[in-house]
Structures are given as structure tokens and as C-alpha cells.
FIKOLZA-1660 file (N, C-alpha, C; in steps of 0.1 Angstrom, whole numbers, plus 5000, padded with zeros to 4 digits):
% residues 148
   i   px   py   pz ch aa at
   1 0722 0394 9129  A  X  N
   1 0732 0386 9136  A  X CA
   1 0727 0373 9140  A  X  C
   2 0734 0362 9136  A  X  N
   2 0733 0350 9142  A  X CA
   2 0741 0344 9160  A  X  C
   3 0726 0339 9162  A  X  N
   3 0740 0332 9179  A  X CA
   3 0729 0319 9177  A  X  C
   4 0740 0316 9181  A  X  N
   4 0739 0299 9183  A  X CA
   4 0740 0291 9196  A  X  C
   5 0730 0290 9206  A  X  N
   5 0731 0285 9218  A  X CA
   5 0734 0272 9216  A  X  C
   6 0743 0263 9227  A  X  N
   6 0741 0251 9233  A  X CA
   6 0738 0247 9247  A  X  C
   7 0731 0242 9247  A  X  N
   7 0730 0239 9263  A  X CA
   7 0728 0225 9263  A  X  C
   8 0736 0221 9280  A  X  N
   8 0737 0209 9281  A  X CA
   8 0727 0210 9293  A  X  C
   9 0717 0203 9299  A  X  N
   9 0710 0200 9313  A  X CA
   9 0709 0191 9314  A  X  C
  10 0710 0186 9330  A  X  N
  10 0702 0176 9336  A  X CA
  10 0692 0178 9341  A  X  C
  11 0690 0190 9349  A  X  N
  11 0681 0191 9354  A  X CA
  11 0669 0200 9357  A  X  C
  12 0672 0202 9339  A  X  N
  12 0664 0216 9334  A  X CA
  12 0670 0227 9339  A  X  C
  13 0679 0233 9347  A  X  N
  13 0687 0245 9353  A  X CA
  13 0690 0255 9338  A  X  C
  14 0699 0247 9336  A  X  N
  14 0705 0252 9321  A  X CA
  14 0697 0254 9311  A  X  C
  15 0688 0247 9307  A  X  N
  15 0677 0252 9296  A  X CA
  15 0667 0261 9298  A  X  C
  16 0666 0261 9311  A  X  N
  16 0663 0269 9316  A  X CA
  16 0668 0288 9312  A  X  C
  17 0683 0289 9319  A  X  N
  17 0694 0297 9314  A  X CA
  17 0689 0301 9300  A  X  C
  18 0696 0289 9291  A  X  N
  18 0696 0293 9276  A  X CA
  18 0680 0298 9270  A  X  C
  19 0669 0295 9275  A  X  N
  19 0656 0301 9273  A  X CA
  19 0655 0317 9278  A  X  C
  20 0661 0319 9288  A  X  N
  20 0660 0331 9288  A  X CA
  20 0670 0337 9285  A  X  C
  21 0681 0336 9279  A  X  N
  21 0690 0342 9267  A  X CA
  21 0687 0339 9254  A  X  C
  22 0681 0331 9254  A  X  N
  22 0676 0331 9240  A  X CA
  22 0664 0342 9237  A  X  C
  23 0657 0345 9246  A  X  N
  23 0644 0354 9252  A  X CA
  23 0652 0370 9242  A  X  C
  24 0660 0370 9256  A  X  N
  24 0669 0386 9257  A  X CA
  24 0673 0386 9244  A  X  C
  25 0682 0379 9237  A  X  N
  25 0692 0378 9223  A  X CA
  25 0679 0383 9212  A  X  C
  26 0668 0376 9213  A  X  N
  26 0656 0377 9201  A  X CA
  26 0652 0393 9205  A  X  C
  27 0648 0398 9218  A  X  N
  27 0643 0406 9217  A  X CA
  27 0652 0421 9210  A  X  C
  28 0669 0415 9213  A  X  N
  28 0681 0426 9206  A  X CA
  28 0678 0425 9193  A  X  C
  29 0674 0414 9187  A  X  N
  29 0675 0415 9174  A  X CA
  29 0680 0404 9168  A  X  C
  30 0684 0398 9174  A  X  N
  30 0698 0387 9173  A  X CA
  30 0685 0366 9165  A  X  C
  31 0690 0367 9155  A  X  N
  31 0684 0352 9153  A  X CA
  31 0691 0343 9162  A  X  C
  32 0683 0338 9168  A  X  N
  32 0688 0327 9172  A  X CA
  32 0684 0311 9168  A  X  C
  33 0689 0304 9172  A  X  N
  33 0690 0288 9175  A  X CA
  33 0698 0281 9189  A  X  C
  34 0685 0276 9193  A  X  N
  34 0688 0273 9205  A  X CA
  34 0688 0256 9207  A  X  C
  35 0703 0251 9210  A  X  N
  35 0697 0234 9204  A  X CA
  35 0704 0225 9218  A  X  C
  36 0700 0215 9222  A  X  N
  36 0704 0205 9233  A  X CA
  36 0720 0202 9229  A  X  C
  37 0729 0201 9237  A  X  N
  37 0738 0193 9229  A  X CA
  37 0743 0184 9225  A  X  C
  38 0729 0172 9228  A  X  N
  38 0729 0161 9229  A  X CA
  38 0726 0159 9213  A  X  C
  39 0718 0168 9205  A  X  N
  39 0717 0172 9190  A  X CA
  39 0722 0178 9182  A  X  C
  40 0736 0182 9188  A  X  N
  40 0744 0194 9186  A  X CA
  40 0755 0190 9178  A  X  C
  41 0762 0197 9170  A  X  N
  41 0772 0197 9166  A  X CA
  41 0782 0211 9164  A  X  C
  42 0792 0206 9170  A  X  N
  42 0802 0220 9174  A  X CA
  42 0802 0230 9161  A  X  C
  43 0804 0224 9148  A  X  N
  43 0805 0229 9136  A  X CA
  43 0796 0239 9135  A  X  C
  44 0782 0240 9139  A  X  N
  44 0773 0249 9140  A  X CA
  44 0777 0258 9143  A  X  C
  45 0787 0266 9151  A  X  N
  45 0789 0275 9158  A  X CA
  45 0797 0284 9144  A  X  C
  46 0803 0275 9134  A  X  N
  46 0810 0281 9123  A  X CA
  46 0798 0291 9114  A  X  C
  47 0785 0289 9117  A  X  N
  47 0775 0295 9108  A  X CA
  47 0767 0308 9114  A  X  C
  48 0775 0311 9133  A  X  N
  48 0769 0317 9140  A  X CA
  48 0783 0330 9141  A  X  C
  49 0774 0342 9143  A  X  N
  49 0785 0355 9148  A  X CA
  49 0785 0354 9160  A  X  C
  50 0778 0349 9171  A  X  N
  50 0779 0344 9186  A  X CA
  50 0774 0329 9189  A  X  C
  51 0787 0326 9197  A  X  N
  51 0789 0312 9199  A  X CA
  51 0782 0313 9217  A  X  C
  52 0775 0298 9219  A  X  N
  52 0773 0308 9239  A  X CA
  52 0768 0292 9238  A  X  C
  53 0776 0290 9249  A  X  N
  53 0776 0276 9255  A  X CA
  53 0767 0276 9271  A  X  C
  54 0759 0269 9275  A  X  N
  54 0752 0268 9283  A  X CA
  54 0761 0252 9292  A  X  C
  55 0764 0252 9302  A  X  N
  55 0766 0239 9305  A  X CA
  55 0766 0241 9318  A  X  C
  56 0762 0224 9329  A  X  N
  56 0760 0224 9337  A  X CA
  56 0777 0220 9345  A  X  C
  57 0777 0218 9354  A  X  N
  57 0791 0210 9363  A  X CA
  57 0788 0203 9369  A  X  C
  58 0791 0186 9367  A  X  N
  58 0786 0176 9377  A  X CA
  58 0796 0172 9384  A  X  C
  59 0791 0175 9399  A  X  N
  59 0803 0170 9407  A  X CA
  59 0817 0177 9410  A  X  C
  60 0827 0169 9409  A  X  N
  60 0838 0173 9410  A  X CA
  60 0846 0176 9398  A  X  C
  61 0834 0183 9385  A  X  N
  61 0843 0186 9371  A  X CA
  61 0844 0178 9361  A  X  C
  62 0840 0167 9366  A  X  N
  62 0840 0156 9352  A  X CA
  62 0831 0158 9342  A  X  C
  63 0834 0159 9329  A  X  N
  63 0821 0164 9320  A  X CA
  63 0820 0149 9316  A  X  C
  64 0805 0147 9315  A  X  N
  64 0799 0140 9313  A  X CA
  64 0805 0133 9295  A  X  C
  65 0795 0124 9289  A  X  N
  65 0803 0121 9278  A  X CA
  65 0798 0124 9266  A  X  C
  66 0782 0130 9269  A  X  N
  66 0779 0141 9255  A  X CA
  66 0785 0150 9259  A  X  C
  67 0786 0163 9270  A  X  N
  67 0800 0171 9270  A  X CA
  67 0812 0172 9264  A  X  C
  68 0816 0158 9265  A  X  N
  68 0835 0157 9264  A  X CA
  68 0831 0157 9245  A  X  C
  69 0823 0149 9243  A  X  N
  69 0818 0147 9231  A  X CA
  69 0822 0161 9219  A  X  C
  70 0815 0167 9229  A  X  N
  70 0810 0180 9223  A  X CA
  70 0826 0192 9228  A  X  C
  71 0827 0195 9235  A  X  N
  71 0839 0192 9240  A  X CA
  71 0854 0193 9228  A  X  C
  72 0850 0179 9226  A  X  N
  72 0861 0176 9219  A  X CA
  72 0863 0186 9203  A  X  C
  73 0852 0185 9203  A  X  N
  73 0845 0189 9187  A  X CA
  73 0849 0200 9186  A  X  C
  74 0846 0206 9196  A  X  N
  74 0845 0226 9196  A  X CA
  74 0863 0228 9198  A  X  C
  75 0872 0222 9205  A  X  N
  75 0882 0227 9200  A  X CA
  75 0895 0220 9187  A  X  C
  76 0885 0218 9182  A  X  N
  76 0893 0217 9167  A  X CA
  76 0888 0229 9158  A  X  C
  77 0878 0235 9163  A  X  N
  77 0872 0246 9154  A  X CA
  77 0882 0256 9152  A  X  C
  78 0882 0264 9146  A  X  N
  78 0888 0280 9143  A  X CA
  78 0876 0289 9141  A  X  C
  79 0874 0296 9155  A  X  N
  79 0862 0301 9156  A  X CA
  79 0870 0316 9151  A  X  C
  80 0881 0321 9149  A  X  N
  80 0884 0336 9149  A  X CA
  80 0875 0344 9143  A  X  C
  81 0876 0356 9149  A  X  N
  81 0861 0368 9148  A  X CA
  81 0850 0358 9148  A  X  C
  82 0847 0353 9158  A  X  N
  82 0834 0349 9158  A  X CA
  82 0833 0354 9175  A  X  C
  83 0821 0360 9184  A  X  N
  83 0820 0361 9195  A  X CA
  83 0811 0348 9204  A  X  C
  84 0816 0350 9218  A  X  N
  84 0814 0340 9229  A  X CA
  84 0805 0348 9243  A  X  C
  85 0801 0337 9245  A  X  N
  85 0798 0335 9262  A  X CA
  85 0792 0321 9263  A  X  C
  86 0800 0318 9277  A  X  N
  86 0797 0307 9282  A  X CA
  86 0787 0309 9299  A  X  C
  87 0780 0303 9298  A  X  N
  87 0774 0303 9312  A  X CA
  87 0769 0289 9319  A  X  C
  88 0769 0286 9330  A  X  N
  88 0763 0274 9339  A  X CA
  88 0756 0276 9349  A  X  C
  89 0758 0262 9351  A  X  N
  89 0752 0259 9369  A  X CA
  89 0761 0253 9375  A  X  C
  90 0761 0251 9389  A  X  N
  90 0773 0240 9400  A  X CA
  90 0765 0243 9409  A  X  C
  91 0770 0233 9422  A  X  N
  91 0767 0236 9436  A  X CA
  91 0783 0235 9436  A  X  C
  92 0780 0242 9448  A  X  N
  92 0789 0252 9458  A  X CA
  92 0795 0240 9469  A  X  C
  93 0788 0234 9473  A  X  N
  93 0789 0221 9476  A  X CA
  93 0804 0221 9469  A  X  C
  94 0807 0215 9458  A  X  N
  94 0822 0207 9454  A  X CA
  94 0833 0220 9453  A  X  C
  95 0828 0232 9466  A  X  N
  95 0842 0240 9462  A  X CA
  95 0848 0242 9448  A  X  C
  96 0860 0240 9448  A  X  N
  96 0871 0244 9437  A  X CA
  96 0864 0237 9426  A  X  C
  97 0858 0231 9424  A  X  N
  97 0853 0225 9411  A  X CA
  97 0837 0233 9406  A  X  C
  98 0835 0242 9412  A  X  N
  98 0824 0248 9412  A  X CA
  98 0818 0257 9400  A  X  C
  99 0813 0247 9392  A  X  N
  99 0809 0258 9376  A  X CA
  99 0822 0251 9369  A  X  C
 100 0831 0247 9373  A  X  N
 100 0845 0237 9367  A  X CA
 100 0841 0238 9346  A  X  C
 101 0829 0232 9341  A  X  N
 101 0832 0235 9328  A  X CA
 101 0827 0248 9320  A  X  C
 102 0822 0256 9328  A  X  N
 102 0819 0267 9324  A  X CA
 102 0836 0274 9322  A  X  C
 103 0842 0274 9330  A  X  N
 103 0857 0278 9330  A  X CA
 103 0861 0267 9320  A  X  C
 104 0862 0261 9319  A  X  N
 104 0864 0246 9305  A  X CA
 104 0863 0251 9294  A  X  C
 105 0850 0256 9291  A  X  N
 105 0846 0262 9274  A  X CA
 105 0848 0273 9274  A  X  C
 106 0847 0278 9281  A  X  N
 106 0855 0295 9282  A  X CA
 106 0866 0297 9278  A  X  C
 107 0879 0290 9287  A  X  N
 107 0890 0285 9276  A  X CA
 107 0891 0277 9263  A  X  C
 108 0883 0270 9260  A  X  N
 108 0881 0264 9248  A  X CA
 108 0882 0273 9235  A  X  C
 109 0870 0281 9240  A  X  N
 109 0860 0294 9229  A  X CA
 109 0876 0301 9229  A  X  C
 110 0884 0300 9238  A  X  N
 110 0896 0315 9235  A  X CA
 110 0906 0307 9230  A  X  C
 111 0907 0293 9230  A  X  N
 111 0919 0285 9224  A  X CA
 111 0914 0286 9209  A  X  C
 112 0899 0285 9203  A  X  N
 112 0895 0283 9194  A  X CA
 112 0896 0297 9187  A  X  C
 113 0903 0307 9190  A  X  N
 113 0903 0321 9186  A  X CA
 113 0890 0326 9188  A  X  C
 114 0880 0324 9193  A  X  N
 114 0874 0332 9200  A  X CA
 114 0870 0347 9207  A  X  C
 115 0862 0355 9205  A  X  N
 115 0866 0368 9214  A  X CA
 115 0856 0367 9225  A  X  C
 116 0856 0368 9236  A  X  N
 116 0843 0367 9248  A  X CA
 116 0839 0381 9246  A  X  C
 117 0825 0377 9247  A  X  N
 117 0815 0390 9244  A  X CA
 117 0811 0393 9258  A  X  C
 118 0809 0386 9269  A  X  N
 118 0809 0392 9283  A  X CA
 118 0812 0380 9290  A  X  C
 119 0816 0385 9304  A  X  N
 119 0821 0375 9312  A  X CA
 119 0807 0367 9314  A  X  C
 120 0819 0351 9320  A  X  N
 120 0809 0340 9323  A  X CA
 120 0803 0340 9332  A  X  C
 121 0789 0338 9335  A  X  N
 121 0778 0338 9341  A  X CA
 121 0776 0320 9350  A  X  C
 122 0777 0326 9360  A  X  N
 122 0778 0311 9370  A  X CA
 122 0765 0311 9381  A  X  C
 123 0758 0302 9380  A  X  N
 123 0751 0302 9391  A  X CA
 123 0751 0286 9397  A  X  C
 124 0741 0291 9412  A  X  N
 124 0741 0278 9421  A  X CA
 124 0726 0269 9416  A  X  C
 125 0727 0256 9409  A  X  N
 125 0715 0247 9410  A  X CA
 125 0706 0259 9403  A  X  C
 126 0693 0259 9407  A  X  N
 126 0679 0266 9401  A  X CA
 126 0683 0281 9401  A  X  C
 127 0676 0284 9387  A  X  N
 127 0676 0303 9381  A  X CA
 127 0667 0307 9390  A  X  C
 128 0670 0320 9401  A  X  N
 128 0661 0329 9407  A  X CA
 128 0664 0343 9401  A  X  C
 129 0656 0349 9406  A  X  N
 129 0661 0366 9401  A  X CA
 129 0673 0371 9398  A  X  C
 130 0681 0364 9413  A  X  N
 130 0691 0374 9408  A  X CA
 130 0698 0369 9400  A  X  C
 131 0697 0357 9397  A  X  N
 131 0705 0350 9384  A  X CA
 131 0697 0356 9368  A  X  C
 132 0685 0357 9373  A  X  N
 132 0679 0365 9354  A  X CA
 132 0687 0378 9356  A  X  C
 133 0689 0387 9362  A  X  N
 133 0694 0399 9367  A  X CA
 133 0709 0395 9358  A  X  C
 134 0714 0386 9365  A  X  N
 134 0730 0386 9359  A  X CA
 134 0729 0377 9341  A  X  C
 135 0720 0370 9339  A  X  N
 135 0717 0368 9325  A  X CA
 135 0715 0380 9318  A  X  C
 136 0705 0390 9324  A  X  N
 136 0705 0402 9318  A  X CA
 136 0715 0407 9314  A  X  C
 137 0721 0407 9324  A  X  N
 137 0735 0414 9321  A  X CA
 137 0746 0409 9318  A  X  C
 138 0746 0400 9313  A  X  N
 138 0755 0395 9301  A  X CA
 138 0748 0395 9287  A  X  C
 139 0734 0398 9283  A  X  N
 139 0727 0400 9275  A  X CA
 139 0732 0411 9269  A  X  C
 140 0732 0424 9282  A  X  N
 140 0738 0435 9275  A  X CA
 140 0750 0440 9277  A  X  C
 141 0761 0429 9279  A  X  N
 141 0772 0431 9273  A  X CA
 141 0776 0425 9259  A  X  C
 142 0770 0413 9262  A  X  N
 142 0766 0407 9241  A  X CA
 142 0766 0422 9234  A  X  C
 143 0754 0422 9239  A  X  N
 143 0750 0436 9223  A  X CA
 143 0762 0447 9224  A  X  C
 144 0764 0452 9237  A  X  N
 144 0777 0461 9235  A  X CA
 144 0787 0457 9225  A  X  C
 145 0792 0442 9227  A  X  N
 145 0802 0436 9221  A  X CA
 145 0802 0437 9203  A  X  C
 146 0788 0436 9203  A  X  N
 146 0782 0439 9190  A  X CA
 146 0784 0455 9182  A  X  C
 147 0779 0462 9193  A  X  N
 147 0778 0478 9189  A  X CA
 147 0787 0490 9192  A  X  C
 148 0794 0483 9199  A  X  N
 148 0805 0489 9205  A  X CA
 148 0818 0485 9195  A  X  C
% end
């Protein structure tokens, strides 16, 4: 099985994330490709059986403009039968906009026909334990999604 991570960081948070899903996904079995999505192209995800978007939230939800970029690209795709997860970062700080494009590509991945392989994974700024804990565990709802 192929997954095809993207991740967007500023501040290493996210590459962070996608390193250790990329970690867990290799150790299931799963090939991966794990690429910036500053190098990225949405169409990649057409070559992958798991799609999994990494992105940060700046502020009050504005996605930046490799984002919107990227963004834009991913829903013209027809991802059907292909599987998802999206996960980020935000501060808590901007309230209601908090994690904002993680909920963004989430709906995207399901406008794109998409199936989510486990719920979205949101954390605050810097990965601590209990955020590898909940990466884990979206790890092993992936493979469920897979085996199940």
C-alpha cells in the first residue's frame, strides 16, 4: 500500500507530525512518500491508496499561499476509493479558527470523494507525548481502515 504525505510547516510542528506518521505508516507496512508542499503536487495523491495532509493554521484561518495553492489543486481531483487523514497544528489562542485548515482539507479529501481513514488529529504549537499518543492513534485507525 502506498500513502502519500503532505505537509505544510513553518515551524517545524508539522514535519515534525508527518515524520512520525511516516515512522508508524512504514513500520505497518505501508510505502511511503513524505514531501513539503512547497514541492508538492496535489496529483500525487492520484498514485497513492492513502492521501494524509499535514497542515499548520496561521492565525485566524487564512491559508497561506503555497496552501491555497495546493488547496486549490486537491479539489479538482477525483480521489474516489482512495483513503484520507488530515492532521495539524493551531494555537488555541485564535479560538474558533483553531486548527481552521485541518477542518479545510478534511472537507476537501470528502468533496474529492475521498473516504477518511480516521478522524482528524489537531494539536496545540509543539508535538509532546500526548500528541505522539493521538498520532498513534490515528496510525491505528489507518490500518484498521485498511484491514477492516
Amino acid at each position: 500500500m502506498k500513502a502519500q504525505i503532505v505537509f505544510a510547516s513553518m515551524t517545524g510542528n508539522d514535519e515534525d507530525m508527518a515524520e512520525i506518521l511516516e515512522e508508524n505508516l512504514q513500520d505497518a507496512g505501508f510505502d511511503v512518500e513524505n514531501i513539503d508542499v512547497s514541492f508538492a503536487d496535489a496529483s500525487s495523491y492520484l498514485d497513492a491508496d492513502l492521501c494524509v495532509m499535514v497542515t499548520y493554521t496561521y492565525g485566524e484561518g487564512v491559508m497561506t499561499d503555497e496552501l491555497k495553492d495546493f488547496y486549490d489543486q486537491l479539489i479538482t481531483l477525483d480521489l474516489s476509493g482512495k483513503k484520507f487523514a488530515v492532521m495539524g497544528s493551531g494555537d488555541k489562542t485564535y479560538k474558533d479558527h483553531y486548527c481552521e485548515n485541518v477542518d479545510d482539507f478534511e472537507k476537501a479529501f470528502i468533496k474529492c470523494g475521498a473516504i477518511e481513514a480516521a478522524k482528524p488529529v489537531k494539536i496545540e504549537n509543539a508535538v509532546d507525548d500526548e500528541d505522539i499518543a493521538l498520532i498513534d492513534k490515528a496510525t491505528e485507525e489507518i490500518v484498521e481502515a485498511f484491514n477492516g
